[in-house]
N, CA, C and O atoms as a MOPAC input file, in Angstrom:
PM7 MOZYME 1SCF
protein

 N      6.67300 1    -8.03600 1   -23.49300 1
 C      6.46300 1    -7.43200 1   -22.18900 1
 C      7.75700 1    -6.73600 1   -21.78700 1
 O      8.88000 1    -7.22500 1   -21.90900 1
 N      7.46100 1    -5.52300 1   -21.28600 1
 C      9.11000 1    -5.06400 1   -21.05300 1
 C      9.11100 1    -4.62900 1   -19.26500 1
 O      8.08500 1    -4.37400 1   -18.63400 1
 N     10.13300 1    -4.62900 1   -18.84700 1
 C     10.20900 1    -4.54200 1   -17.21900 1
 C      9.89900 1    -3.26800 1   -16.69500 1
 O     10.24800 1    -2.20200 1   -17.20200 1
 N      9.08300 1    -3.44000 1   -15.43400 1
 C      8.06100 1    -2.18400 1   -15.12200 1
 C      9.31400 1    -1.15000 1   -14.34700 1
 O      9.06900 1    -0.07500 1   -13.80000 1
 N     10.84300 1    -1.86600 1   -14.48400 1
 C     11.56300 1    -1.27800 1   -13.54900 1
 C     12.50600 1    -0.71300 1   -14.48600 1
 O     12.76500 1     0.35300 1   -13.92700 1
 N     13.20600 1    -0.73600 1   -15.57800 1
 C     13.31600 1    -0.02800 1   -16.34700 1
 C     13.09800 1    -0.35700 1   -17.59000 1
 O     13.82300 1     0.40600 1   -18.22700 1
 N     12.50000 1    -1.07800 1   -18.37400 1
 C     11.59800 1    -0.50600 1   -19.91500 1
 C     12.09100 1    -1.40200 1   -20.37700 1
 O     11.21300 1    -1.73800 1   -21.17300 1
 N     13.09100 1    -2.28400 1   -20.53100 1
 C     13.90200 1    -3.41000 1   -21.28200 1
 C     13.02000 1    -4.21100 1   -21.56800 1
 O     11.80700 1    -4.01500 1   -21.49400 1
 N     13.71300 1    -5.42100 1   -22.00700 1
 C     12.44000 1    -6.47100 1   -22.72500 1
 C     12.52800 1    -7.25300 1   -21.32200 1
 O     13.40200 1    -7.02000 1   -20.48600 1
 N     11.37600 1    -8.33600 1   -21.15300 1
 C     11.46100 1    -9.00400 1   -19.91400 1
 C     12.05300 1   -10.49100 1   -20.18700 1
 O     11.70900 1   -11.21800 1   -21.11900 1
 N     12.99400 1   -10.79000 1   -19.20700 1
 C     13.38200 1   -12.11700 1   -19.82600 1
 C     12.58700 1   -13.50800 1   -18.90900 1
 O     12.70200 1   -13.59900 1   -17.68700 1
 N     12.08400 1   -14.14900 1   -19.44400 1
 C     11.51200 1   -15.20000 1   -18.91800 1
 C     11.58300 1   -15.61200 1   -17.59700 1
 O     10.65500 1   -15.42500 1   -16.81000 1
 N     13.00000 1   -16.36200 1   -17.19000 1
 C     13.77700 1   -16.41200 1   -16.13300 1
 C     13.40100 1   -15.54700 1   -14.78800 1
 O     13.30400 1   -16.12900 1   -13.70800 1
 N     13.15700 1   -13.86800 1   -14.92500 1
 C     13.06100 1   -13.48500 1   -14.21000 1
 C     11.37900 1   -12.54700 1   -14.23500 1
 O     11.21100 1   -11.63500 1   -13.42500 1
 N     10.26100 1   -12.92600 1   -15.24600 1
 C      9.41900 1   -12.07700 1   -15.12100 1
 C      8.69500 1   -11.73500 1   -14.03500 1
 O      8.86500 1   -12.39700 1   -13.01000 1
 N      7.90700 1   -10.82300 1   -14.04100 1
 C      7.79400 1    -9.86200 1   -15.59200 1
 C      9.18700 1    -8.85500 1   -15.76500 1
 O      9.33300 1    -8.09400 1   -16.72100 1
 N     10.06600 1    -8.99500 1   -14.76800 1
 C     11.35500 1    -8.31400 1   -14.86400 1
 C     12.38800 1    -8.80300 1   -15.95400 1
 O     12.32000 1    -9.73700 1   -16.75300 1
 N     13.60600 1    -7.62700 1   -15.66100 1
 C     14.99000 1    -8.54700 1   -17.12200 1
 C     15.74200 1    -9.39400 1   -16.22400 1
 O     16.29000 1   -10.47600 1   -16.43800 1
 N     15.64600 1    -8.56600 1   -14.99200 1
 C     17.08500 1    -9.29400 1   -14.50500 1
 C     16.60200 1    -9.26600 1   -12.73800 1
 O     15.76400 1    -8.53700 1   -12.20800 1
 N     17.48100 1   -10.35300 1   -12.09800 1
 C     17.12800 1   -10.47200 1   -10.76500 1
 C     17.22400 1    -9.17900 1    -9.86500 1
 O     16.47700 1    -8.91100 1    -8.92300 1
 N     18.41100 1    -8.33900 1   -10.38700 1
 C     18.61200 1    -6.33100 1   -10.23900 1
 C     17.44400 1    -5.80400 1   -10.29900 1
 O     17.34500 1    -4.92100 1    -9.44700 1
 N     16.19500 1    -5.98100 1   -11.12200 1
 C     15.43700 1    -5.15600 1   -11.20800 1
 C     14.08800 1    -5.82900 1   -10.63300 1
 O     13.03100 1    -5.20100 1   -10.69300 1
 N     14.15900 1    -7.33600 1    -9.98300 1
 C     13.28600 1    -7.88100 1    -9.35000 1
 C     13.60100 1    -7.59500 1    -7.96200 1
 O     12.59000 1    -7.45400 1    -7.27400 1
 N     14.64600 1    -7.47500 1    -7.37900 1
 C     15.36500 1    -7.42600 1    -6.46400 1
 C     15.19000 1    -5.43400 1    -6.16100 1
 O     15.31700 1    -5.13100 1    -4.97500 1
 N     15.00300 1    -4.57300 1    -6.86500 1
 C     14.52500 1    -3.36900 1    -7.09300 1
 C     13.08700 1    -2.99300 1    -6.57800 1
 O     12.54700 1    -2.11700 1    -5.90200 1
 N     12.89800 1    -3.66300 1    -6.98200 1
 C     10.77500 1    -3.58300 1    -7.47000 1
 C     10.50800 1    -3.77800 1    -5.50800 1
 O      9.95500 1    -3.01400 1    -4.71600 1
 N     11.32900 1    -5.42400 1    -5.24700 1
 C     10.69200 1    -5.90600 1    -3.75300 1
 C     11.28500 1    -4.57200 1    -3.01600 1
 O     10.48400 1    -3.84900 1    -2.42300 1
 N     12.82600 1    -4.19400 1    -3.04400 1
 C     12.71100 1    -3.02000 1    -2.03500 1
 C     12.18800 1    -1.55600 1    -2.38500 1
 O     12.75600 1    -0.57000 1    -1.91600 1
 N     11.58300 1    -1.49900 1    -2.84600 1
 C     10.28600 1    -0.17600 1    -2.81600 1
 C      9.32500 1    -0.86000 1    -2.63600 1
 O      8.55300 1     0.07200 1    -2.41200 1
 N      8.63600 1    -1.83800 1    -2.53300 1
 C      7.70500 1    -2.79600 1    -1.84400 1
 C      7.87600 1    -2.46500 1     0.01000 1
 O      7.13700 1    -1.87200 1     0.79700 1
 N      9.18200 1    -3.15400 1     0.17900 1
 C      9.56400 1    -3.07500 1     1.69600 1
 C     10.14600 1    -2.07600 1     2.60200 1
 O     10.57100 1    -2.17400 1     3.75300 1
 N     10.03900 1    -0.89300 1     1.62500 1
 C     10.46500 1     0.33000 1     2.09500 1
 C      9.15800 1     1.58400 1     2.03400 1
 O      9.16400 1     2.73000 1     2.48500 1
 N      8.10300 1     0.83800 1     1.29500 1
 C      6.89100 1     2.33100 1     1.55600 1
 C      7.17500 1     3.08800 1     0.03400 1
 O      6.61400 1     4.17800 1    -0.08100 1
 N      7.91000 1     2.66800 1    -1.03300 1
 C      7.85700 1     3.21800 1    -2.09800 1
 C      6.77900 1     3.53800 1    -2.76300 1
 O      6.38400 1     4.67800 1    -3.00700 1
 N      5.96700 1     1.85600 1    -3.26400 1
 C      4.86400 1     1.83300 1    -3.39300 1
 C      3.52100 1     1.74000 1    -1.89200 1
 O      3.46700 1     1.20200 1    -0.78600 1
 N      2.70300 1     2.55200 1    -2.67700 1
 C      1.84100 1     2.56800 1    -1.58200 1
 C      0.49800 1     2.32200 1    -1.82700 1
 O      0.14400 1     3.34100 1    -2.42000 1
 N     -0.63600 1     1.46600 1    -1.71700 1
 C     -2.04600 1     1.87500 1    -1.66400 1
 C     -2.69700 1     2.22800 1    -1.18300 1
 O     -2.92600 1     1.83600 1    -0.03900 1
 N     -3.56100 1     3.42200 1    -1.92100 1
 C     -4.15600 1     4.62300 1    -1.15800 1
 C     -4.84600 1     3.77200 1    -0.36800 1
 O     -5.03900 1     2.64000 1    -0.81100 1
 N     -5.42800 1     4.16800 1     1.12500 1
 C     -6.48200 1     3.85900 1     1.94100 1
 C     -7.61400 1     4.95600 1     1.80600 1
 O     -7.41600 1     6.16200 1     1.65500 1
 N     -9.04900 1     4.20500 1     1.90200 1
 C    -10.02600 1     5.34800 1     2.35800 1
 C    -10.22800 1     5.55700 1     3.64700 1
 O     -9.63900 1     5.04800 1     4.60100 1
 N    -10.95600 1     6.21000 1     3.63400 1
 C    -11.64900 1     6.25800 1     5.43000 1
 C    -12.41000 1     5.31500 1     5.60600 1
 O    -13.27500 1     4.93200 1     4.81800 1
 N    -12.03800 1     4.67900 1     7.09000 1
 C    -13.15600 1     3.86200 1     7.51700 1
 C    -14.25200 1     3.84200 1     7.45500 1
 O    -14.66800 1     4.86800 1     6.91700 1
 N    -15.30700 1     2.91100 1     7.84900 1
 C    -16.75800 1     2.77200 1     6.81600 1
 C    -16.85800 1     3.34500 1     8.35900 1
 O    -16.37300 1     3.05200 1     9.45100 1
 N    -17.79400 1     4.36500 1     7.80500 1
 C    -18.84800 1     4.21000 1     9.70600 1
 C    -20.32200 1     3.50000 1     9.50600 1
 O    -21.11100 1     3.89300 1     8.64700 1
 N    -20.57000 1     2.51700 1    10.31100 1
 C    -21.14500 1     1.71600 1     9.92200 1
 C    -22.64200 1     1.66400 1    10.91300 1
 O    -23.67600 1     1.00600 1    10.79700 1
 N    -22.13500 1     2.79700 1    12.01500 1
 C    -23.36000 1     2.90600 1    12.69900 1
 C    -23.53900 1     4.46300 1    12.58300 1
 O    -24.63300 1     4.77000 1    13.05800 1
 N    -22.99200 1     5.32100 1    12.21600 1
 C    -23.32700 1     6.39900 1    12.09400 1
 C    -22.80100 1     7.29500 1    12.98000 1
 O    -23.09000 1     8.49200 1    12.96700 1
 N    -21.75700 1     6.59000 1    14.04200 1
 C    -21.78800 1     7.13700 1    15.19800 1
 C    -20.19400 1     8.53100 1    14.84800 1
 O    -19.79100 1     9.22500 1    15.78100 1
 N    -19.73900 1     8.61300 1    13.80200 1
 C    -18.67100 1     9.43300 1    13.45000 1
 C    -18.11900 1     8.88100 1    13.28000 1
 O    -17.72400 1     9.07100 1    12.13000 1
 N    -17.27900 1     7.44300 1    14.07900 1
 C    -16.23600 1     6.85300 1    14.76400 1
 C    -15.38500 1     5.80000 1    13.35800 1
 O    -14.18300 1     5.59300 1    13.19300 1
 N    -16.66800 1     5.27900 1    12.47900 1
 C    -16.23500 1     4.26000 1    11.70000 1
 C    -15.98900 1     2.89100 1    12.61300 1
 O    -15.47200 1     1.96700 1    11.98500 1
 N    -16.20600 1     2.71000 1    13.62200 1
 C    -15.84600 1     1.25500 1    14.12400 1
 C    -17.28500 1     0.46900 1    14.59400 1
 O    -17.26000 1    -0.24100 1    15.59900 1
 N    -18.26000 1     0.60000 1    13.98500 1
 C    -19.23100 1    -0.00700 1    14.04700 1
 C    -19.96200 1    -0.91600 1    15.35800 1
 O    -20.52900 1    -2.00200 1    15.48000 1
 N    -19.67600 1    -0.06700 1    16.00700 1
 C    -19.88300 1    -0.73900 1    17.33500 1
 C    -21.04200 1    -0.28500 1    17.83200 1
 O    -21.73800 1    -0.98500 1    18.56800 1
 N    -21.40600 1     1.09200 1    17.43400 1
 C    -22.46900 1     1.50800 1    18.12000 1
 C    -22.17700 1     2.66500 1    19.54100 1
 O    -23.15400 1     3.17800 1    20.08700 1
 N    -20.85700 1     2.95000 1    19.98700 1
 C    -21.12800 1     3.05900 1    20.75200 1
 C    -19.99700 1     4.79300 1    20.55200 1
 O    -18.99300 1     5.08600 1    19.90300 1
 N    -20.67100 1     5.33600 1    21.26800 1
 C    -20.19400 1     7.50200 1    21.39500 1
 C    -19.08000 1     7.06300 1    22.21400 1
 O    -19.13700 1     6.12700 1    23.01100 1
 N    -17.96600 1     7.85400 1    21.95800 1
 C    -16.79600 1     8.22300 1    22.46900 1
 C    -16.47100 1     9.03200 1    22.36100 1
 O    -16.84000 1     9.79100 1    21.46500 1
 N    -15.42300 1     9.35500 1    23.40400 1
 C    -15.28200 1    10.89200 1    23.71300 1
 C    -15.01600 1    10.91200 1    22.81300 1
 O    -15.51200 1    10.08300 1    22.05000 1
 N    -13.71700 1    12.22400 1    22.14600 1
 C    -12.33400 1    12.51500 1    20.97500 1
 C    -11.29600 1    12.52900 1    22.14000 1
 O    -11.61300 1    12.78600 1    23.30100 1
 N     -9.81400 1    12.17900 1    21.66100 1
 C     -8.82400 1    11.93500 1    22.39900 1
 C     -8.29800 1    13.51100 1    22.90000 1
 O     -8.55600 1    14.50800 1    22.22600 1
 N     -7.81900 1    13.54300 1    23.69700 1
 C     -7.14100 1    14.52100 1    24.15700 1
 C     -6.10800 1    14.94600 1    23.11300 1
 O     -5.48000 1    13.96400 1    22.71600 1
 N     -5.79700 1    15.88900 1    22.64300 1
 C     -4.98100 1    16.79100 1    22.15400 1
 C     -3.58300 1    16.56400 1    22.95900 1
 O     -3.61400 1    17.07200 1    24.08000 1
 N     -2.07600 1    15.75400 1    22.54800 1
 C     -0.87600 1    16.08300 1    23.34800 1
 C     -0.62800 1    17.67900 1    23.30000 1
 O     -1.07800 1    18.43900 1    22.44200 1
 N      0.55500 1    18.18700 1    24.90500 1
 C      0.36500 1    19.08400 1    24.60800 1
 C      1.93100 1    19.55800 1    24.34000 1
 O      2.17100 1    20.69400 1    23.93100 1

């Protein structure tokens, strides 16, 4: 197995990483928005546009100006 943070072999101690540097790597692009998972759009679940399944029409927000 080699480390997803730079390619080396992984050493036990610290997997799936080599070294606590590159575990210690990995968490801050974790805690900084590096990595990201895509979101979809909300389910609309009543049909109403909104996605919040409530059922119920709302305006659209005002535009800041």
């Amino acid at each position: 197995m080699t480390c997803p943070v730079c390619g080396k072999e992984a050493e036990a101690k610290y997997r799936p990483f080599c070294s606590r540097r590159c575990a210690d790597v990995d968490l801050g692009r974790w805690l900084t928005g590096g990595y990201a998972i895509p979101a979809g759009a909300a389910e609309d679940v009543d049909g109403d546009g909104h996605g919040d399944g409530d059922g119920e029409e709302k305006a659209p927000r005002p535009r800041p100006q």
